[in-house]
C-alpha positions in Angstrom: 20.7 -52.6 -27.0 18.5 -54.7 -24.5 18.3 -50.9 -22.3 16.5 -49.5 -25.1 17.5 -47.1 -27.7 20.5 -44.7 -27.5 22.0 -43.7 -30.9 25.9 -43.9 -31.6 26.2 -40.0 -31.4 23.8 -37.7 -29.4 22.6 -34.6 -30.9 20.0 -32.2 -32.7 19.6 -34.9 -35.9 18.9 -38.2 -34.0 15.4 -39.8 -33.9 13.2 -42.6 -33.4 11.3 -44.0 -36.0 8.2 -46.6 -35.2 6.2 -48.5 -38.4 3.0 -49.4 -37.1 2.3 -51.9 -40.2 -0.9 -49.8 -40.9 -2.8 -46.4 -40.3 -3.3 -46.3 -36.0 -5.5 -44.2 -34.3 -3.0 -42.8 -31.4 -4.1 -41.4 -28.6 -1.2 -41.6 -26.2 2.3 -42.1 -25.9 5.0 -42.8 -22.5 8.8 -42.9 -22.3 11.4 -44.1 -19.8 15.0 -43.6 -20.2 17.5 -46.3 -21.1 17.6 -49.3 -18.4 20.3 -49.0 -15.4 21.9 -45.7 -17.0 22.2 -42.2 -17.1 20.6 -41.6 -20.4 17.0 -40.3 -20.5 15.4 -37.2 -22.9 14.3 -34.2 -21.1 12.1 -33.3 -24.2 11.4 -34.2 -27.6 8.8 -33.6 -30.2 6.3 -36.4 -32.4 6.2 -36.5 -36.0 3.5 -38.7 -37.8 3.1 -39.6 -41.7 1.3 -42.1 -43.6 3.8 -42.6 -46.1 7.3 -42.6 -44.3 8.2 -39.7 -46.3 5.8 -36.3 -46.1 6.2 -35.4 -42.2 3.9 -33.5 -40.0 4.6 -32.0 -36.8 2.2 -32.7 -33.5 0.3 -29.5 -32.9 -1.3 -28.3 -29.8 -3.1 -24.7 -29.1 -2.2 -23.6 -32.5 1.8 -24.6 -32.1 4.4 -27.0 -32.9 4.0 -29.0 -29.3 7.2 -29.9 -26.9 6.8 -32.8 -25.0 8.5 -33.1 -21.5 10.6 -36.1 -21.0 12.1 -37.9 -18.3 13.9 -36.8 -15.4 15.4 -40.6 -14.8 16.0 -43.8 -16.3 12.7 -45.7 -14.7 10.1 -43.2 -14.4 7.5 -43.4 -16.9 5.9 -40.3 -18.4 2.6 -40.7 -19.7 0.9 -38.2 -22.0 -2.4 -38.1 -23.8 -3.0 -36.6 -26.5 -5.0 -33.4 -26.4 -6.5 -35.0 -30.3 -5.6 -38.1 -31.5 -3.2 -38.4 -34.3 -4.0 -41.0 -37.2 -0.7 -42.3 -39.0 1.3 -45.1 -39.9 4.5 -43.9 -38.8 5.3 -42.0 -35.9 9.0 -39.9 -34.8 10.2 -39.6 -31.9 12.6 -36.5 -31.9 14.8 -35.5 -28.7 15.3 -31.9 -28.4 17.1 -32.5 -24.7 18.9 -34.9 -22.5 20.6 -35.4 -19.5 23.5 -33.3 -19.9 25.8 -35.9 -18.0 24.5 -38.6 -19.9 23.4 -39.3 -23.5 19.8 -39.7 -25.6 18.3 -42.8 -24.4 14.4 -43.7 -24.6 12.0 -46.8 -24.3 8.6 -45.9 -25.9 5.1 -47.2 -25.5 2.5 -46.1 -27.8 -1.4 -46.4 -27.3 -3.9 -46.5 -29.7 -6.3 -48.6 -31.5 -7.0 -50.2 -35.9 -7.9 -46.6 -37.8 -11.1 -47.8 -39.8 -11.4 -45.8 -42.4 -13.0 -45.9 -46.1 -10.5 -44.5 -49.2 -11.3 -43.2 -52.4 -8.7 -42.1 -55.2 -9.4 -39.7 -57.9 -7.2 -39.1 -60.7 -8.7 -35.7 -61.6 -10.8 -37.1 -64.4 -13.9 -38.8 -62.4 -16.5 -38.3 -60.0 -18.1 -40.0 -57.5 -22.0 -39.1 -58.0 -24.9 -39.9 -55.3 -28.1 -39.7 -55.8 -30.7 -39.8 -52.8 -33.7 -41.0 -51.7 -36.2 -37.7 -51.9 -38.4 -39.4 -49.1 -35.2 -39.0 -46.7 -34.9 -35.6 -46.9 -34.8 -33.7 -43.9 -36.1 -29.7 -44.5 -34.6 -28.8 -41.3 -30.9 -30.2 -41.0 -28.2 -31.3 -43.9 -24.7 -32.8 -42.8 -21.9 -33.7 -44.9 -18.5 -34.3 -43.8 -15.4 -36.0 -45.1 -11.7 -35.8 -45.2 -9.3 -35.0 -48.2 -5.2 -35.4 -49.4 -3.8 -33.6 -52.5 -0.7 -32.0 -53.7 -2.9 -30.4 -56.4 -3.6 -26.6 -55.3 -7.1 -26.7 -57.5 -10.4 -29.1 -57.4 -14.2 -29.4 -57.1 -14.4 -31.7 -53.9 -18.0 -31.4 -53.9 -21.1 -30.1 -56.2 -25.1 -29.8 -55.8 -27.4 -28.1 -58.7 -30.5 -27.4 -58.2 -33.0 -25.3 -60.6 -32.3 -21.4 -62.0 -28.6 -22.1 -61.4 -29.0 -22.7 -57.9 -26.2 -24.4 -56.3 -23.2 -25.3 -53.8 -19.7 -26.0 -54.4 -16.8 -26.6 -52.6 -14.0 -26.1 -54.4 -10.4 -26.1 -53.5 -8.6 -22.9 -54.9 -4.5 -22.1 -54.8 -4.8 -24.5 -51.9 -7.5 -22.9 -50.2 -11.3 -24.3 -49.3 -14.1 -21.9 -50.8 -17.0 -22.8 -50.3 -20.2 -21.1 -52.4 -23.6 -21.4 -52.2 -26.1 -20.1 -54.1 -30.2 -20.3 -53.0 -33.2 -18.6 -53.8 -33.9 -16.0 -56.4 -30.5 -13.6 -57.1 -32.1 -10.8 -58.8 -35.1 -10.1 -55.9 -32.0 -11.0 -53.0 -28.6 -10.6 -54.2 -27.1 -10.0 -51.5 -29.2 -13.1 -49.2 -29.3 -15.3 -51.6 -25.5 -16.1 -52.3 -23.2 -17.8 -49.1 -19.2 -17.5 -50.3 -16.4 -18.3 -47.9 -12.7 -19.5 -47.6 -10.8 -21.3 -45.0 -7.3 -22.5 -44.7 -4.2 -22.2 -46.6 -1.9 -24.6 -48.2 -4.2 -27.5 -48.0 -2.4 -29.4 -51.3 0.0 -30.4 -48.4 -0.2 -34.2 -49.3 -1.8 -34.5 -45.8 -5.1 -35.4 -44.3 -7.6 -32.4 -44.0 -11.4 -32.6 -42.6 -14.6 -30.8 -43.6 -17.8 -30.3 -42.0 -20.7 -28.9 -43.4 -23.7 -27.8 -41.7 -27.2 -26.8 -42.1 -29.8 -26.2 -39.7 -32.9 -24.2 -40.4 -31.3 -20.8 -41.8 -27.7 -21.5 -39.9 -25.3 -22.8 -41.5 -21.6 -23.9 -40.2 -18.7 -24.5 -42.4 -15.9 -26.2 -40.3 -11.9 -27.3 -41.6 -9.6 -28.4 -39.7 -10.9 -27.2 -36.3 -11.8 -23.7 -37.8 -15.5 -23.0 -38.1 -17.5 -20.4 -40.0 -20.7 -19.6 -38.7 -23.4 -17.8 -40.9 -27.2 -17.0 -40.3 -28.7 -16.4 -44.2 -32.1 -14.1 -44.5 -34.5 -14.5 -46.6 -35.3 -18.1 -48.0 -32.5 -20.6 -47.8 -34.4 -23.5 -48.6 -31.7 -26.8 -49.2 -35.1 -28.4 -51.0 -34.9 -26.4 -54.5 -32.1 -28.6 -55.0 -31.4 -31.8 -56.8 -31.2 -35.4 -54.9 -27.6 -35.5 -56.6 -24.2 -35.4 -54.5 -21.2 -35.4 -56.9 -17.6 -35.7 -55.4 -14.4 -35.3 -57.1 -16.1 -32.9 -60.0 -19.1 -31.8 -61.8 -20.8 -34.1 -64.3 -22.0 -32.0 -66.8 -19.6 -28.8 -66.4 -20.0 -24.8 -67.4 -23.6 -23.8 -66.3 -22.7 -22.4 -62.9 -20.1 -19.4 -61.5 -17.1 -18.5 -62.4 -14.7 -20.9 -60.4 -12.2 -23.2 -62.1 -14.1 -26.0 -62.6 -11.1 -28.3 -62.2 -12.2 -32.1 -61.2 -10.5 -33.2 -58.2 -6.7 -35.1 -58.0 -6.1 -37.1 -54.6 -8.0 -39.1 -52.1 -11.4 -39.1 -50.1 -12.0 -40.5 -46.9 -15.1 -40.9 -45.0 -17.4 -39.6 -46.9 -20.9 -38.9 -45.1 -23.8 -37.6 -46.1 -26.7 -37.4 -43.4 -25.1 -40.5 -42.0 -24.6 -42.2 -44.8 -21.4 -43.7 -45.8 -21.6 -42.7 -49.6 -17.7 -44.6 -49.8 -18.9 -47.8 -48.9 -22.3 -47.5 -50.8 -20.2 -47.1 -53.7 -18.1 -50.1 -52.7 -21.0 -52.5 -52.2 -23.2 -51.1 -55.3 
């Protein structure tokens, strides 16, 4: 009604569900209880999704976050969000209410357009970029982008260089593993090869973010907010390698590792290498 919105029955199962017509950047919400009543939520939790179907649960400090409610019909509680949640749809579900009245919420949500650039790959392409030499930096390398799958295996991204020098991040039974291999094996085994895995169930159907790294001999491997750190010996020299990016998969397959080699089945977002916006480039060219 005209009070805002209290369902027929009030319990456990009842929620509140809000289209935005397009992916949002939100970085806030506020409730009220229902006008002139008794009926306000005492807490409740936020789901978000892109497609209205595959849910996900707003997280803070490493757990499924509570929000407290109202403790009257007209005050308005106003919470920002420790990290912004970007979605099309966001849930509203009460956990508690006034126990001598019934669910009842008015909602305001704050947030701003997502701008984002997407890229779909149906496991049989790849998205190769290759760079200006004369804007190679020896000192610092950053890539970073976001991926969604439901497949649990996929090269995301691929560099060769000479004597089966290279780096590949691959997704593996739905974990990130990253490899990299620099500088002459047989003299520095042990220096010369960089292998490490983050997170778990990453074919989730959900947005996931990766940063890569490199300054000088440091390198940092971030996904999600967890972050690697390493310090390689010896050379590690990003300049042995090619001027070639390839996303999605490797374009001539079989020369390097032993990893499964299986091109990459979902969407790319943001894609950045040193700055540039290799998604758009793509677009445009």
């Amino acid at each position: 009604g005209a009070g805002g919105w209290s369902p027929l029955v009030s319990n456990k199962y009842q929620w509140l569900q809000i289209d935005l017509g397009e992916r949002t950047e939100i970085t806030a919400v506020a409730t009220q209880g229902g006008y002139g009543s008794s009926d306000w939520v005492t807490s409740y939790l936020l789901m978000f999704s892109d497609s209205g179907r595959n849910w996900k649960q707003y997280r803070q400090e490493e757990s499924i976050w509570a929000f407290s409610g109202n403790t009257n019909a007209d005050s308005v509680v106003y919470y920002k969000l420790q990290h912004s949640i970007k979605a099309r749809f966001l849930r509203f579900v009460p956990l508690d209410w006034n126990p001598n009245g019934r669910i009842g919420m008015r909602i305001e949500v704050y947030g701003c357009t997502y701008r984002s650039e997407v890229v779909g790959f149906d496991g049989k392409s790849c998205l190769v970029y290759t760079f200006n030499q004369k804007l190679m930096n020896a000192l610092k390398d950053v890539i970073s982008l976001k991926f969604k799958t439901m497949q649990s295996d996929g090269i995301l991204l691929h560099r060769k260089g000479q004597n089966g020098d290279h780096i590949t991040l691959e997704l593996i039974k739905g974990k990130l593993c990253l490899v990299i291999n620099l500088g002459d094996t047989k003299t520095h085994p042990s220096n010369a090869q960089i292998n490490a895995t983050l997170g778990s169930l990453l074919d989730d159907q959900h947005w996931h973010s990766v940063l890569i790294e490199h300054f000088n001999n440091q390198l940092n491997f971030t996904v999600d907010k967890h972050t690697h750190h390493f310090h390689a010996k010896g050379e590690f020299n990003y300049l042995e390698l090619d001027y070639e990016l390839s996303f999605g998969g490797i374009p001539v397959p079989g020369k390097t590792g032993t990893l499964s080699r299986k091109n990459f089945h979902g969407c790319f977002e943001n894609i950045y290498y040193n700055g540039v916006n290799i998604i758009d480039l793509a677009r445009r060219h």
